[in-house]
Structure formats: C-alpha cells, structure tokens
C-alpha positions as CSV (number, residue, x, y, z in Angstrom):
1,X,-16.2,-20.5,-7.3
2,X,-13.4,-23.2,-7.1
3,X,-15.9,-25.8,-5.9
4,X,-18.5,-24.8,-8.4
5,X,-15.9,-25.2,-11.5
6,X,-16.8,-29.0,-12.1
7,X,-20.7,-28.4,-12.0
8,X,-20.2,-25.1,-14.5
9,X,-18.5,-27.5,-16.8
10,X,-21.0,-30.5,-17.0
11,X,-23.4,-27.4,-17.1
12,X,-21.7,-25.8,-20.3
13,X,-20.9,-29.4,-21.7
14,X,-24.3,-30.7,-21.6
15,X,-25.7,-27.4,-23.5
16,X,-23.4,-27.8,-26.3
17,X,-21.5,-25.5,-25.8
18,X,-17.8,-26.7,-25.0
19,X,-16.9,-30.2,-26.1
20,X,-15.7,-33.1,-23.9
21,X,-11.5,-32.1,-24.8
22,X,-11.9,-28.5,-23.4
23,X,-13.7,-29.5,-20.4
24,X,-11.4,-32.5,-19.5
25,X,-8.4,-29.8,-20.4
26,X,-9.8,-27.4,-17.9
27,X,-11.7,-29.4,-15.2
28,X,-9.1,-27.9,-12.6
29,X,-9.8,-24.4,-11.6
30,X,-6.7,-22.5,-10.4
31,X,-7.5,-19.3,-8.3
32,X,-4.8,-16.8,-7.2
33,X,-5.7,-13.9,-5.4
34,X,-3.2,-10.5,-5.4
35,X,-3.3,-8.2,-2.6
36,X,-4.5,-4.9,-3.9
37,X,-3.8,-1.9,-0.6
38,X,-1.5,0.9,-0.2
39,X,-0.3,-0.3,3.0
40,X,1.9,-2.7,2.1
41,X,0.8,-4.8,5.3
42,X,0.5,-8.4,4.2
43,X,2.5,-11.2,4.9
44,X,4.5,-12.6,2.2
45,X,4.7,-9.9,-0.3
46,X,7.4,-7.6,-1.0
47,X,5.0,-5.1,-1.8
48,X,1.1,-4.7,-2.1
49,X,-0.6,-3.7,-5.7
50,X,-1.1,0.1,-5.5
51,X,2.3,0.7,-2.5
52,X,4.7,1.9,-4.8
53,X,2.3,4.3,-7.0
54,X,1.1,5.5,-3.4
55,X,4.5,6.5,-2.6
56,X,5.4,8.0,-5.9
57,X,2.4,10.5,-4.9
58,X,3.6,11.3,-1.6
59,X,6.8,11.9,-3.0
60,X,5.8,14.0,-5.9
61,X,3.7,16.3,-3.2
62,X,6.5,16.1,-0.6
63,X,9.1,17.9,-3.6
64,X,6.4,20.2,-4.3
65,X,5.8,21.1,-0.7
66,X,9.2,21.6,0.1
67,X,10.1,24.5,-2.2
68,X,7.5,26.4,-0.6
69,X,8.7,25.4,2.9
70,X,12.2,26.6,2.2
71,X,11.4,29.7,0.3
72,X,9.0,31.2,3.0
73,X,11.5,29.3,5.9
74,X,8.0,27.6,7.5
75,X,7.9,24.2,8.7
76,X,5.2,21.8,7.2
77,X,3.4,19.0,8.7
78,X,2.7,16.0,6.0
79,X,0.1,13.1,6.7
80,X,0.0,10.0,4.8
81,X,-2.1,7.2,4.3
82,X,-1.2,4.2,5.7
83,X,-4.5,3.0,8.5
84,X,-2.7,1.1,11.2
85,X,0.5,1.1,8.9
86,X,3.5,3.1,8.6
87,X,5.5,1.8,5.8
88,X,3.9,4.9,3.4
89,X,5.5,7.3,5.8
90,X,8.4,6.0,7.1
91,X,9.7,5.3,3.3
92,X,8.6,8.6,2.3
93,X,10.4,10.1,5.4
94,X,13.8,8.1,5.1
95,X,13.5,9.8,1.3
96,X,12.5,13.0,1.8
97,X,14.7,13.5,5.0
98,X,11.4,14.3,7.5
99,X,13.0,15.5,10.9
100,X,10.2,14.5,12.6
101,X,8.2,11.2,11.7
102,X,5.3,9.2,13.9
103,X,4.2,5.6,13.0
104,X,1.7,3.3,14.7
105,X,4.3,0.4,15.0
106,X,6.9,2.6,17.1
107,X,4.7,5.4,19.3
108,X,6.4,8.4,20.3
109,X,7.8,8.5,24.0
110,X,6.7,10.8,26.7
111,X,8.2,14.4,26.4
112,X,8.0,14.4,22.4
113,X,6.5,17.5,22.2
114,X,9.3,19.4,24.0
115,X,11.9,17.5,21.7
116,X,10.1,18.6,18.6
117,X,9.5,22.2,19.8
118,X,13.1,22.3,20.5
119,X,13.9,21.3,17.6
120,X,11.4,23.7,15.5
121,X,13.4,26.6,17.1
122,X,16.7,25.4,15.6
C-alpha cells in the first residue's frame, strides 16, 4: 500500500478531487502495524492487543471454578490458550496459586506424574 501511496495521489489529484496542498501535505504514507494475539509472543512489546483481556477471562473462570473445587474438596484441571506459548498460564497460575502448571518453554521432567499424584493425595 506504502508504495502505491504516491500513484493513489496523482490518481485522486488528477480527478479533481484533492488539490495540489493536500497531496503535497500527505505524499508520505506512514504505516504502523499492532500485534493483535493472545499469546503475548512478539518481540518488542510488553504485551500483545487482546493478552491482558485474555487473562482477565481466565481469571474470572479460575475464581469461579475454585469455589466449586473447594466446596466439593475436588481437584480441577484448567487449560488455557496460549499455542506454543505459556505466558496465558503461567501468569494465570503465579495468580491463582495453580500447584501444578505445564508450559511449552519449560517441559516437565521424567517422573512428573508420580510427583503430581503424590501430591493430589496431600
């Protein structure tokens, strides 16, 4: 689009319909793109369009959950979005205080199952 700004403008100049001051104000096109994912996965942002209201969800659905879990003494198994990233559930976890949590970036080691089991029987 960026390298077709100049021709649009001798385009809309030469039909009338912008004068020779507006298209010498804007013959430079400025394009800025905004990351829009949950995963909060790009380099150079502090966070992604749509990661914190993502989170919020999680969070409102992790509150509700955990009434029930207590209440009935059950333990409940969450997942989250996140494809091949696990900042949605490791912030979610750090907040709701998960005892258990499993990212991509940091796979479990060998013998987890017996630690978690273990750990269920506390």
């Amino acid at each position: 689009f960026r390298a077709e700004w100049a021709g649009l403008l001798d385009e809309l100049l030469r039909d009338g319909l912008i004068t020779e001051e507006v298209a010498k104000a804007n013959g430079r096109l400025n394009v800025v793109g905004l990351v829009g994912s949950i995963d909060n996965d790009f380099c150079g942002t502090d966070m992604t369009i749509g990661t914190d209201s993502a989170l919020h969800r999680i969070m409102e659905v992790i509150d509700a959950i955990t009434t029930t879990a207590q209440s009935h003494q059950r333990t409940f198994v969450l997942e989250v979005m996140g494809r091949h990233c696990g900042y949605l559930a490791l912030v979610s976890g750090l907040a709701s205080g998960a005892d258990w949590l499993f990212i991509p970036e940091s796979p479990p080691e060998d013998g987890w199952e017996d630690l978690m089991c273990e750990r269920l029987g506390e």
